[in-house]
ZAROTI-671936 format. One line per 5 residues: number of its first residue (from 1); their letters; for each residue x, y, z negated of N, C-alpha, C. Coordinates in nm, 3 decimals, padded with zeros to 5 digits, always signed. Example, Ala and Ser with C-alpha at 12.3 -4.5 7.8 and 13.67 -1.06 7.14 Angstrom:
<nodes>
1) AS) +01.319:-00.569:-00.780:+01.230:-00.450:-00.780:+01.320:-00.330:-00.780 ~ +01.285:-00.225:-00.708:+01.367:-00.106:-00.714:+01.290:+00.003:-00.787
</nodes>
This chain:
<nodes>
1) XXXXX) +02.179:+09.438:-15.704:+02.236:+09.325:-15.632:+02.234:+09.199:-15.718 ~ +02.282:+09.217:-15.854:+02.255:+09.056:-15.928:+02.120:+09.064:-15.973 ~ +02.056:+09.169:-15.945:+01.909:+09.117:-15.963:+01.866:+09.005:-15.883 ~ +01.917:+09.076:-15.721:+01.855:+09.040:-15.625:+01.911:+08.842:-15.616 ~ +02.032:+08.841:-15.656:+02.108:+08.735:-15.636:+02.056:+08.650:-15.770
6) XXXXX) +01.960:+08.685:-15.897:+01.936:+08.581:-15.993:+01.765:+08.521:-15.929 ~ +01.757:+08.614:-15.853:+01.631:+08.554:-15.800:+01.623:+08.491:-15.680 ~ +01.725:+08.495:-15.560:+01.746:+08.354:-15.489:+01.842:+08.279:-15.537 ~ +01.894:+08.275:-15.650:+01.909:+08.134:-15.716:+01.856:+08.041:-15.780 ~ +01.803:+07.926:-15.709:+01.742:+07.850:-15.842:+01.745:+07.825:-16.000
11) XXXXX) +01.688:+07.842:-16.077:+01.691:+07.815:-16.206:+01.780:+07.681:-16.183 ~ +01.864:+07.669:-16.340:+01.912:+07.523:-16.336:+01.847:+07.385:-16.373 ~ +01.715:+07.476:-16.432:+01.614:+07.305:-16.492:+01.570:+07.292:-16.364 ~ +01.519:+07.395:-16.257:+01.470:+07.308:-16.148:+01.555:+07.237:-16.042 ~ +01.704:+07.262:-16.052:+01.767:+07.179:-15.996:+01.805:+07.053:-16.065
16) XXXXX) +01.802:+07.051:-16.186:+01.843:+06.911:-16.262:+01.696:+06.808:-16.184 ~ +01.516:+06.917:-16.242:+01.442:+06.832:-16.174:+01.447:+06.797:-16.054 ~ +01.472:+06.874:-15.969:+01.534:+06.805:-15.856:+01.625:+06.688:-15.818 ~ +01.760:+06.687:-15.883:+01.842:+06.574:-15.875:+01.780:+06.487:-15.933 ~ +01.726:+06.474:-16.070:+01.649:+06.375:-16.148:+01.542:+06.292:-16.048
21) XXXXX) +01.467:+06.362:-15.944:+01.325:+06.335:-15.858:+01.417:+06.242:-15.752 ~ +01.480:+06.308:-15.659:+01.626:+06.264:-15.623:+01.673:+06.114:-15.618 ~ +01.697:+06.129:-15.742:+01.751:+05.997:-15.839:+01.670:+05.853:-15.843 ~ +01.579:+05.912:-15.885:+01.449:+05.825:-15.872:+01.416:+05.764:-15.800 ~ +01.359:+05.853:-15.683:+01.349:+05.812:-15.566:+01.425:+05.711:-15.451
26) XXXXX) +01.577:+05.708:-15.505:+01.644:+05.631:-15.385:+01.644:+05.572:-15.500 ~ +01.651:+05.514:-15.613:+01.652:+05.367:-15.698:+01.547:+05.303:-15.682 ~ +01.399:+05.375:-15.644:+01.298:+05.313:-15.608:+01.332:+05.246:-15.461 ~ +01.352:+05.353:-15.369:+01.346:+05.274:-15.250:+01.478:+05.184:-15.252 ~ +01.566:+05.170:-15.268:+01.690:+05.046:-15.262:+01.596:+04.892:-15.370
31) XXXXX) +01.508:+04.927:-15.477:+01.480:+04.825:-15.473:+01.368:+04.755:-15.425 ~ +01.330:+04.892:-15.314:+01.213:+04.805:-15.244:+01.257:+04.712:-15.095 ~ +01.392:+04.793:-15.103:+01.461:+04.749:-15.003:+01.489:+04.570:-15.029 ~ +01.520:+04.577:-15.173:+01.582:+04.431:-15.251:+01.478:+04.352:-15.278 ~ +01.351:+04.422:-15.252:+01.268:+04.333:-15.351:+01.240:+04.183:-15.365
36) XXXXX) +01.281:+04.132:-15.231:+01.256:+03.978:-15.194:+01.342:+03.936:-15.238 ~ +01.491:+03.944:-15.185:+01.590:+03.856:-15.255:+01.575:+03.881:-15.365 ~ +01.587:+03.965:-15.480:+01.572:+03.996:-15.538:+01.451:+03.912:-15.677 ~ +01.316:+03.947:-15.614:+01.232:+03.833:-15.696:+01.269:+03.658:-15.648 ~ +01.315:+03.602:-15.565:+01.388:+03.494:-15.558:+01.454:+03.457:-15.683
41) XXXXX) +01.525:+03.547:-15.761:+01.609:+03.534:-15.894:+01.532:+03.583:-16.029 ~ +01.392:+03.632:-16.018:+01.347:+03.681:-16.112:+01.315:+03.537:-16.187 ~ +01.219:+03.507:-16.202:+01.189:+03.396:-16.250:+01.344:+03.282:-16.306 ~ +01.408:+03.267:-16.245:+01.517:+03.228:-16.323:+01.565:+03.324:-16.437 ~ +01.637:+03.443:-16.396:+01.665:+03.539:-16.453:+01.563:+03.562:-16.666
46) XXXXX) +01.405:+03.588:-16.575:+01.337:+03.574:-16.729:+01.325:+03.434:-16.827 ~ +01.352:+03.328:-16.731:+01.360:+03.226:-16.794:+01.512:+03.237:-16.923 ~ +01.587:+03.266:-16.833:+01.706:+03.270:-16.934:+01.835:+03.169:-16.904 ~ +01.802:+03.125:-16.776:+01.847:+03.047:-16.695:+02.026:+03.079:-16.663 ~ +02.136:+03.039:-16.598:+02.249:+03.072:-16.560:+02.275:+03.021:-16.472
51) XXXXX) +02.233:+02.889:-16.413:+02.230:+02.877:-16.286:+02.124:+02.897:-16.199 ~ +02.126:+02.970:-16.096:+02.025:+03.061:-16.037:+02.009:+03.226:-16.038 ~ +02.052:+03.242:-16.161:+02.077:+03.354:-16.160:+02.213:+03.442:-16.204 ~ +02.236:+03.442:-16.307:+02.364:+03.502:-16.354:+02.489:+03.435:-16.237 ~ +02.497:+03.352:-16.164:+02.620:+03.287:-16.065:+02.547:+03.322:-15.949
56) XXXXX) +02.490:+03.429:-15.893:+02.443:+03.461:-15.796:+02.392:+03.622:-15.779 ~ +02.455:+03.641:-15.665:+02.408:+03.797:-15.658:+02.315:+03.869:-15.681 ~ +02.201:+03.789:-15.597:+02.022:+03.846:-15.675:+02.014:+03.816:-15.778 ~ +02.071:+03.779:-15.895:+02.053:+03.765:-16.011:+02.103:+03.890:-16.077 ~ +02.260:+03.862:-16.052:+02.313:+03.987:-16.102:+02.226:+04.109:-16.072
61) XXXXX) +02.230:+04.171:-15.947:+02.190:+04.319:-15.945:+02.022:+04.293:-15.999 ~ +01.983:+04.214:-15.984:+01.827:+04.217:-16.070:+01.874:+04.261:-16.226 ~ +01.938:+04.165:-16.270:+01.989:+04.208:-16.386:+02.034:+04.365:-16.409 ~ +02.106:+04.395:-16.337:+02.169:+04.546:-16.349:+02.097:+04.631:-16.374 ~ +01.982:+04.626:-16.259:+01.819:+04.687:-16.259:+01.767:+04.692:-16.394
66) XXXXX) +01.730:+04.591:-16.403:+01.629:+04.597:-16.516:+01.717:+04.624:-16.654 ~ +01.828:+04.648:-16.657:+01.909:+04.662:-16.793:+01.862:+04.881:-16.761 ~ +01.850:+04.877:-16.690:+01.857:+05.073:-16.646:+01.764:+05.119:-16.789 ~ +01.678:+05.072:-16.829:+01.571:+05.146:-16.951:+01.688:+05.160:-17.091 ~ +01.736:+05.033:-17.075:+01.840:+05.015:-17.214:+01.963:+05.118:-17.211
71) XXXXX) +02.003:+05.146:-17.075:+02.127:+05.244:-17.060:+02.097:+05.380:-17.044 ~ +01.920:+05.377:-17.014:+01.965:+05.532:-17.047:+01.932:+05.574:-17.173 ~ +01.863:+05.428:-17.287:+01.848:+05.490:-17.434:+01.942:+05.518:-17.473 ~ +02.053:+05.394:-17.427:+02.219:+05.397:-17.535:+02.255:+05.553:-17.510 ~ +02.249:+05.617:-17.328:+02.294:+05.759:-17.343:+02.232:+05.827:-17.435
76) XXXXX) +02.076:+05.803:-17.399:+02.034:+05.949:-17.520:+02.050:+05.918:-17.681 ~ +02.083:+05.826:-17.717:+02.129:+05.796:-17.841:+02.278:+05.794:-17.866 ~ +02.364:+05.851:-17.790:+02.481:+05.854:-17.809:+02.469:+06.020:-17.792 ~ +02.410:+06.094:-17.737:+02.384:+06.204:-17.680:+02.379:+06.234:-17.816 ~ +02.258:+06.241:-17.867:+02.173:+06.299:-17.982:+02.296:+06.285:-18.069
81) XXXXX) +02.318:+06.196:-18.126:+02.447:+06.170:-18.246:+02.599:+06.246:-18.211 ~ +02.586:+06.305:-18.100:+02.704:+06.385:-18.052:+02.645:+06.495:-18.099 ~ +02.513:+06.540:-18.065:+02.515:+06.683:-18.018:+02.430:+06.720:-18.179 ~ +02.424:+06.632:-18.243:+02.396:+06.674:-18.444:+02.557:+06.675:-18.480 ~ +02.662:+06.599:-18.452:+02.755:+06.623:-18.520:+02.876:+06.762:-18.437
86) XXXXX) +02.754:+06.852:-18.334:+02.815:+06.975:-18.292:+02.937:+06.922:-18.182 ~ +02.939:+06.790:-18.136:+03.024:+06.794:-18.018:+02.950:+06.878:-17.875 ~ +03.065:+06.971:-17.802:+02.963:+07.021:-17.704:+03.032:+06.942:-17.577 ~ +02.957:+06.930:-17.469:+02.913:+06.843:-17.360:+02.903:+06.673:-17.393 ~ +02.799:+06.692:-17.501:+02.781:+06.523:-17.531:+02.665:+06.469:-17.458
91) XXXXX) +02.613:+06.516:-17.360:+02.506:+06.467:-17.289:+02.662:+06.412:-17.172 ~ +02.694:+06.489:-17.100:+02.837:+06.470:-16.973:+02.900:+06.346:-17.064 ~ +02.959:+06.355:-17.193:+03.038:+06.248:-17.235:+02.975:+06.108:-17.207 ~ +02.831:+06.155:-17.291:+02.791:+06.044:-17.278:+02.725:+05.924:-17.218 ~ +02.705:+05.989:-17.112:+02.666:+05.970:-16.964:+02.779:+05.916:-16.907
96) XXXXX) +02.904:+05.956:-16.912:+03.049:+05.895:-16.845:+03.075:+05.759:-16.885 ~ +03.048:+05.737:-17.032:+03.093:+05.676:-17.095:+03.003:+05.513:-17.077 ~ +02.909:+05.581:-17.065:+02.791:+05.428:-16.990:+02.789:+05.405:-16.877 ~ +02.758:+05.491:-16.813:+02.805:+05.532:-16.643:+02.904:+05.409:-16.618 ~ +03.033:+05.417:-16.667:+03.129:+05.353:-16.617:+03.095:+05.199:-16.673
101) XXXXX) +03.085:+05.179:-16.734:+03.039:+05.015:-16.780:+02.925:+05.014:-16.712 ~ +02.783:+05.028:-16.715:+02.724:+04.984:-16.650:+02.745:+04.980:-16.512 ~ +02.841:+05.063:-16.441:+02.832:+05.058:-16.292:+02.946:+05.008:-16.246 ~ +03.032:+04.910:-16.350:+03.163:+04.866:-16.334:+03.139:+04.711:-16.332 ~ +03.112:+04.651:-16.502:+03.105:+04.568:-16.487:+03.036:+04.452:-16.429
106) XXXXX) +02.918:+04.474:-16.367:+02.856:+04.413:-16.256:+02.937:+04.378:-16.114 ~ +02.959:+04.462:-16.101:+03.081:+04.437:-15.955:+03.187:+04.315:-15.986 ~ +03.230:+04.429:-16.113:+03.366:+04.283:-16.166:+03.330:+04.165:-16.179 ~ +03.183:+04.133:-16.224:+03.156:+04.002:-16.228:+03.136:+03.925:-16.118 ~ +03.074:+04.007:-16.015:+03.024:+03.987:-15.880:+03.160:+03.916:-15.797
111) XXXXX) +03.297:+04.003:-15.853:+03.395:+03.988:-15.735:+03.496:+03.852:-15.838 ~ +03.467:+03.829:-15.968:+03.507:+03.727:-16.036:+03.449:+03.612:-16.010 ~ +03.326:+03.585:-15.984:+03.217:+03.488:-15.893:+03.295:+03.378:-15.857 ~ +03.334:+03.184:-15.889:+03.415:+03.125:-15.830:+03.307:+03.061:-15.735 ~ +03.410:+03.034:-15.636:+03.321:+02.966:-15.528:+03.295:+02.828:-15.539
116) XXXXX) +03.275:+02.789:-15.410:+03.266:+02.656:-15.413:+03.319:+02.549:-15.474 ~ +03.487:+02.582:-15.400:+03.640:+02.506:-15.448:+03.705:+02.581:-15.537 ~ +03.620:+02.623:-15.613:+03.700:+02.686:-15.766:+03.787:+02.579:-15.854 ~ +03.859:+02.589:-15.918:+03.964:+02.484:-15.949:+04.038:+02.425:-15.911 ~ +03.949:+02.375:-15.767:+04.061:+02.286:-15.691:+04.135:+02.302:-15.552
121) XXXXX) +04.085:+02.449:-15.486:+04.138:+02.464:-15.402:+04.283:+02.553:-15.404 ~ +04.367:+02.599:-15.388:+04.500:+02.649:-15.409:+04.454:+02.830:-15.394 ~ +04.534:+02.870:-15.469:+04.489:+03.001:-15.438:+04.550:+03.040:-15.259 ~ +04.475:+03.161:-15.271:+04.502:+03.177:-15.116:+04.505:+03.355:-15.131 ~ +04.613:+03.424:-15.047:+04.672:+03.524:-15.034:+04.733:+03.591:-14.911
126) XXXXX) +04.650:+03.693:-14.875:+04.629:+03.831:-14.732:+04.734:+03.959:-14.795 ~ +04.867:+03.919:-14.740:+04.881:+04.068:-14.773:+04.919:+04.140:-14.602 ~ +04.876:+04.071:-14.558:+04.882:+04.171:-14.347:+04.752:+04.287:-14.386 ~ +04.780:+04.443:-14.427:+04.701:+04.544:-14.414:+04.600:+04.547:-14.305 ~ +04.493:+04.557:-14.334:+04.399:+04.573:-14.202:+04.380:+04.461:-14.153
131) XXXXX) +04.398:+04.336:-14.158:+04.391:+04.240:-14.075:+04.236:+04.159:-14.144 ~ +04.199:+04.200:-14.260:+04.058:+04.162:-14.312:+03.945:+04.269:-14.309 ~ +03.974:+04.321:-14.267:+03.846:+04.443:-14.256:+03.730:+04.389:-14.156 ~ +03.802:+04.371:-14.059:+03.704:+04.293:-13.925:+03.663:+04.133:-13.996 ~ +03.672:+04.086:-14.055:+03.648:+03.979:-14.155:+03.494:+04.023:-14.239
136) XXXXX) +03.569:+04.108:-14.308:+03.468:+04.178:-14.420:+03.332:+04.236:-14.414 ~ +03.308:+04.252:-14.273:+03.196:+04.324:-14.206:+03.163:+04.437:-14.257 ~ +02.984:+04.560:-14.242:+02.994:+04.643:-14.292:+02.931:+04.595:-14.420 ~ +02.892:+04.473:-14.474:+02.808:+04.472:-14.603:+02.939:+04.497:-14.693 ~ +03.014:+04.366:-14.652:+03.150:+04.321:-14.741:+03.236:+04.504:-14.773
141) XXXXX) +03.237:+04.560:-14.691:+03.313:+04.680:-14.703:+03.251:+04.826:-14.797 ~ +03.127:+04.783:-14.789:+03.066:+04.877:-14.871:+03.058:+04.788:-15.021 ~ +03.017:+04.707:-15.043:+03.074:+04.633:-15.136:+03.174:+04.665:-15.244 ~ +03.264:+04.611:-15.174:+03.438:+04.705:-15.193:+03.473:+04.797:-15.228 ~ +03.386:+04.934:-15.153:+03.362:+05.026:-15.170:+03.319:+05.037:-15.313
146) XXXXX) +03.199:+04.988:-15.385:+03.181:+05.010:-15.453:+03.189:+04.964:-15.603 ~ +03.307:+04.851:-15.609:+03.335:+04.786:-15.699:+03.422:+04.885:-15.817 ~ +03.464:+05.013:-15.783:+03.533:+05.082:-15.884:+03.469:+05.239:-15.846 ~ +03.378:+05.215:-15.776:+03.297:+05.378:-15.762:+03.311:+05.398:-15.851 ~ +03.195:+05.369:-15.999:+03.139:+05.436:-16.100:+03.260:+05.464:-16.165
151) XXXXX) +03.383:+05.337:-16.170:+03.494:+05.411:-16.312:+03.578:+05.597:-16.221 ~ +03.573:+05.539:-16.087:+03.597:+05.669:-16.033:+03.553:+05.794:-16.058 ~ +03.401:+05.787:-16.034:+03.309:+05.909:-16.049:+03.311:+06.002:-16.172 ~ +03.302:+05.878:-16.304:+03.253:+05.881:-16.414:+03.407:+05.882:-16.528 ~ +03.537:+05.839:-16.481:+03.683:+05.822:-16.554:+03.715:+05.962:-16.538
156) XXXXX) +03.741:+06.051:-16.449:+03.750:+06.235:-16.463:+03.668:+06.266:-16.541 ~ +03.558:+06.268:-16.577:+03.433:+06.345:-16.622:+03.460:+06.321:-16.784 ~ +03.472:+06.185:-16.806:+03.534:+06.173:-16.966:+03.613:+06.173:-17.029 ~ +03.775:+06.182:-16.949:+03.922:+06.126:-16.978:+03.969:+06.271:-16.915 ~ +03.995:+06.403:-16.971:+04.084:+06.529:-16.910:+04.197:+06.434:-16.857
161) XXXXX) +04.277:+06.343:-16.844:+04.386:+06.316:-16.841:+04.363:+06.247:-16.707 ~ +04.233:+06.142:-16.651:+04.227:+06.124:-16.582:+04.186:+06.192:-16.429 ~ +04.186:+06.374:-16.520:+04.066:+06.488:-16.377:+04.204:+06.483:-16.280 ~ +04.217:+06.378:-16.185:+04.340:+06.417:-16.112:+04.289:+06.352:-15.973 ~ +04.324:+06.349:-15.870:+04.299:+06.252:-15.740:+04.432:+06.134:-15.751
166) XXXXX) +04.564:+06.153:-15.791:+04.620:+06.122:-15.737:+04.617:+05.972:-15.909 ~ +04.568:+06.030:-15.991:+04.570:+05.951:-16.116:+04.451:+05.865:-16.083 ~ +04.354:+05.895:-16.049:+04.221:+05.815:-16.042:+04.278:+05.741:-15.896 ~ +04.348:+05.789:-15.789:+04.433:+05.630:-15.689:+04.489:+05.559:-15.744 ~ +04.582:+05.608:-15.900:+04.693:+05.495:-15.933:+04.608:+05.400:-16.014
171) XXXXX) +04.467:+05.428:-16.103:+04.362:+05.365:-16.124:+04.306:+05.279:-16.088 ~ +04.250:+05.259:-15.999:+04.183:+05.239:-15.909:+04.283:+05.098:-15.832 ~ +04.394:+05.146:-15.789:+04.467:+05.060:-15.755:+04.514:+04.972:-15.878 ~ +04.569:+05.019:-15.937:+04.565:+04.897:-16.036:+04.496:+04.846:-16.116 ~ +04.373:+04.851:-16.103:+04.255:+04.770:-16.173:+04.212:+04.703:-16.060
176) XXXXX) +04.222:+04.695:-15.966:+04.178:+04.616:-15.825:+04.332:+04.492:-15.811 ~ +04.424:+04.532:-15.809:+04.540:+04.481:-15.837:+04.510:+04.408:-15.928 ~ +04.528:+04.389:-16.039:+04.484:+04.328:-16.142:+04.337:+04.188:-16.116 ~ +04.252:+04.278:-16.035:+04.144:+04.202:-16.014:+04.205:+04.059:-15.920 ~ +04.240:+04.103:-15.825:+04.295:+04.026:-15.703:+04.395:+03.929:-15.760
181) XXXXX) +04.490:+03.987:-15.851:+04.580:+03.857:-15.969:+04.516:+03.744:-16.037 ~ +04.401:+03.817:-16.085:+04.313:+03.674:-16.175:+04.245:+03.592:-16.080 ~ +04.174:+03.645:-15.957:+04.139:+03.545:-15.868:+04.257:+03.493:-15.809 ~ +04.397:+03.516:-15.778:+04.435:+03.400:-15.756:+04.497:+03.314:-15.841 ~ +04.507:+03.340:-15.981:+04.606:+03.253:-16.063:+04.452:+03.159:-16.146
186) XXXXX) +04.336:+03.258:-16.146:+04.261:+03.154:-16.200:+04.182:+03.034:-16.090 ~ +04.243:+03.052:-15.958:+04.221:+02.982:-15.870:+04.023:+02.977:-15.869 ~ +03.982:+03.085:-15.811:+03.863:+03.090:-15.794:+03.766:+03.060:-15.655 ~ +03.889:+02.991:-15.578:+03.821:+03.003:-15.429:+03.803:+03.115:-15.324 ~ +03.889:+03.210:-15.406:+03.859:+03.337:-15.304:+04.026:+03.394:-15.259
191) XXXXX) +03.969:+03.502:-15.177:+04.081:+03.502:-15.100:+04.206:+03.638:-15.181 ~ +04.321:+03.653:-15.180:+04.335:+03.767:-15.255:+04.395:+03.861:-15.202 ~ +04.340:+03.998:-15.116:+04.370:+04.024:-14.992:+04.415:+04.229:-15.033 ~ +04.476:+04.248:-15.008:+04.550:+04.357:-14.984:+04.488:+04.439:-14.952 ~ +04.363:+04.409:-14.864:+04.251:+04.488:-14.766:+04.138:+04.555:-14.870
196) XXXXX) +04.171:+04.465:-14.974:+04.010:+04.482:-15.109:+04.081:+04.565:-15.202 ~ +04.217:+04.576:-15.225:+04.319:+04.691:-15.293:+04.253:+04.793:-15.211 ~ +04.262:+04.809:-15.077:+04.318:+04.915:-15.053:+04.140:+05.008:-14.976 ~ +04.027:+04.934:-15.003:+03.941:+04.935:-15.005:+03.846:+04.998:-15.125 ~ +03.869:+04.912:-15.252:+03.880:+04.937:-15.380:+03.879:+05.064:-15.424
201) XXXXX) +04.024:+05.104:-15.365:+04.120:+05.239:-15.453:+04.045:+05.338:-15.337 ~ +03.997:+05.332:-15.221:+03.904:+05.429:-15.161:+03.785:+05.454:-15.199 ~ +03.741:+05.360:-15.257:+03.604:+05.391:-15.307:+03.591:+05.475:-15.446 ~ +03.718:+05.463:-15.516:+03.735:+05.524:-15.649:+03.766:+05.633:-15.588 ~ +03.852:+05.685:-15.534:+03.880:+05.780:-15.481:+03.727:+05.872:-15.420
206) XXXXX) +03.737:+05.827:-15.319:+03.582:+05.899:-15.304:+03.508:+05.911:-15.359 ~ +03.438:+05.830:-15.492:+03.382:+05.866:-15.580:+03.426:+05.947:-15.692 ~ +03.543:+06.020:-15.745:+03.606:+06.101:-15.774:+03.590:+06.234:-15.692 ~ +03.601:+06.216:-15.598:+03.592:+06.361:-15.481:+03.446:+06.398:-15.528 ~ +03.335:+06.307:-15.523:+03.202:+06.350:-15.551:+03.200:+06.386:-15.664
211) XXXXX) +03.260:+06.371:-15.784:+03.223:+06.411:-15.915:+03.340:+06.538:-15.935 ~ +03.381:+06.592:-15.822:+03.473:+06.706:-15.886:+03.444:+06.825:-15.900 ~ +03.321:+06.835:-15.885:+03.256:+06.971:-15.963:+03.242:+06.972:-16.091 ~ +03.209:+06.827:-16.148:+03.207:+06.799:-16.331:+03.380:+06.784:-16.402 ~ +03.416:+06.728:-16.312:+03.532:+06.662:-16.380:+03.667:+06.804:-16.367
216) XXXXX) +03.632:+06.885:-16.292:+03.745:+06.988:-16.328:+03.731:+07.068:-16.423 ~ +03.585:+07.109:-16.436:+03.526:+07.199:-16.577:+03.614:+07.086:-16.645 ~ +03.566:+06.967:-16.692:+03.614:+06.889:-16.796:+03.799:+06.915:-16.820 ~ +03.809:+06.900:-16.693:+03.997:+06.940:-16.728:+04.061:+07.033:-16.815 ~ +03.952:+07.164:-16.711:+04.016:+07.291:-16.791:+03.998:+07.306:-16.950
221) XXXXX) +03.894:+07.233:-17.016:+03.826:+07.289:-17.145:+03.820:+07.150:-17.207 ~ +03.858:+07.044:-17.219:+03.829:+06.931:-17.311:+03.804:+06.962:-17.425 ~ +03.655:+06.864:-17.478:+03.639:+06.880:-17.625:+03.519:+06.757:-17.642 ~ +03.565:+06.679:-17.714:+03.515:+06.608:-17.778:+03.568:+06.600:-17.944 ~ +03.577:+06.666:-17.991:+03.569:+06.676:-18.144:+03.467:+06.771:-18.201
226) XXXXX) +03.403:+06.775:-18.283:+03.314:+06.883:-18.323:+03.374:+07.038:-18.361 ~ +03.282:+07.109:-18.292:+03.363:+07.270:-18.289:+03.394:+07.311:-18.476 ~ +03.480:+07.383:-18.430:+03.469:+07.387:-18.617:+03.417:+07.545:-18.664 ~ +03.400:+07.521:-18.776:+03.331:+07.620:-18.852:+03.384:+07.774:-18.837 ~ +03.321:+07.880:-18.788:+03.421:+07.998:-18.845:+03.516:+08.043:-18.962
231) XXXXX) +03.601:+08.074:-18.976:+03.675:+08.074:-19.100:+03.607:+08.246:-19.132 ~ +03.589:+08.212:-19.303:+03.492:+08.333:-19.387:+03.564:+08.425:-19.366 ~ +03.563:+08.598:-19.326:+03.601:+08.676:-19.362:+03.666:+08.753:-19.470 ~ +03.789:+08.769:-19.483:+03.870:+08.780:-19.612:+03.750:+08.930:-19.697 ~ +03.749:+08.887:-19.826:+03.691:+09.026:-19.915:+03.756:+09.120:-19.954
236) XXXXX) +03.688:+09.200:-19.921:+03.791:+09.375:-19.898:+03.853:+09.379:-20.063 ~ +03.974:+09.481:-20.081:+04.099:+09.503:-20.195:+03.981:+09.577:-20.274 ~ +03.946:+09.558:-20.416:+03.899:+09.673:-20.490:+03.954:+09.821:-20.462 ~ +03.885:+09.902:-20.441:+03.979:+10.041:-20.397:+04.015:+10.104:-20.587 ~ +04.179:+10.099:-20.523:+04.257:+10.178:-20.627:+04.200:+10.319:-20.713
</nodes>
């Protein structure tokens, strides 16, 4: 019977190649999806430019894009230097640990963005639940959605303390909280709405639910320090 059961199971390298092919594949097609707006900002972008690109969305996620070669060296070079100094799951660590910055701070910048009447218009503040959603449309909401995905997905997987649902909501919410404070006290032109809390902290959330096959192993067994050495076997009494 576990014969029979190791042979309709896939090997695990061909499922990694799988997810890896996977992977690929929808980063290719989303930026073929982007590609126009997208090269619109290139040429600024290589110039080295900041207006045109970095204060504008096709700039940013072009940017994000093309930073992908550099983030996955930093992993495998954070990887490698884990896994010589005998830390075990330093590929998972280290993957969390970029994961979440690269797939964080782009958003944050995106949703820090001042508008038009930055400076001079008064801040402005939604706290009627639900009353901006129909506002927000479905771009704006997926958006939202995904402004604290990655610390979601990727904050269980590296932090045992964070493998929780109800810790990655209080997260989530208050880093969106937080967000929504600086746009209105730094008076950025935007609106500071209750709806993007509570939007926010769903998207972390759900992206947590997806990573809880990694992030509970991580609970039960944390280790990021290097395993330590066996201790030598004591040498037997001269016999009397």
């Amino acid at each position: 019977m576990n014969h029979d059961a190791s042979l309709s199971a896939p090997p695990r390298r061909t499922r990694r190649i799988v997810l890896l092919g996977l992977a690929v594949l929808g980063t290719a097609s989303a930026a073929f999806v982007v590609r126009r707006p997208l090269m619109m900002s290139a040429p600024r972008c290589m110039a080295g430019r900041w207006h045109g690109c970095f204060d504008t969305f096709n700039g940013v996620v072009l940017m994000t894009l093309v930073a992908l070669p550099l983030v996955a060296l930093v992993v495998w070079a954070l990887a490698r230097g884990r896994r010589s100094a005998g830390v075990t799951s330093a590929w998972r660590m280290s993957l969390a640990e970029v994961g979440m910055v690269h797939g964080t701070v782009p958003f944050l910048w995106l949703t820090m963005m001042p508008g038009a009447g930055a400076g001079t218009v008064p801040g402005r503040v939604s706290l009627v639940p639900l009353r901006d959603l129909v506002t927000m449309g479905p771009l704006g909401i997926v958006g939202n959605l995904l402004v604290f995905a990655a610390l979601g997905f990727f904050a269980p997987m590296r932090f045992a303390a964070q493998a929780s649902v109800p810790r990655i909501l209080a997260l989530g919410a208050g880093c969106s909280i937080l967000v929504e404070t600086a746009q209105y006290v730094l008076r950025l032109d935007r609106v500071s709405s209750v709806d993007d809390v509570l939007v926010n902290t769903a998207g972390a959330v759900l992206a947590a639910l997806a990573s809880r096959r990694w992030w509970r192993t991580t609970a039960q067994a944390p280790s990021d320090q290097p395993r330590p050495a066996p201790a030598p076997a004591p040498a037997p009494a001269p016999a009397g």
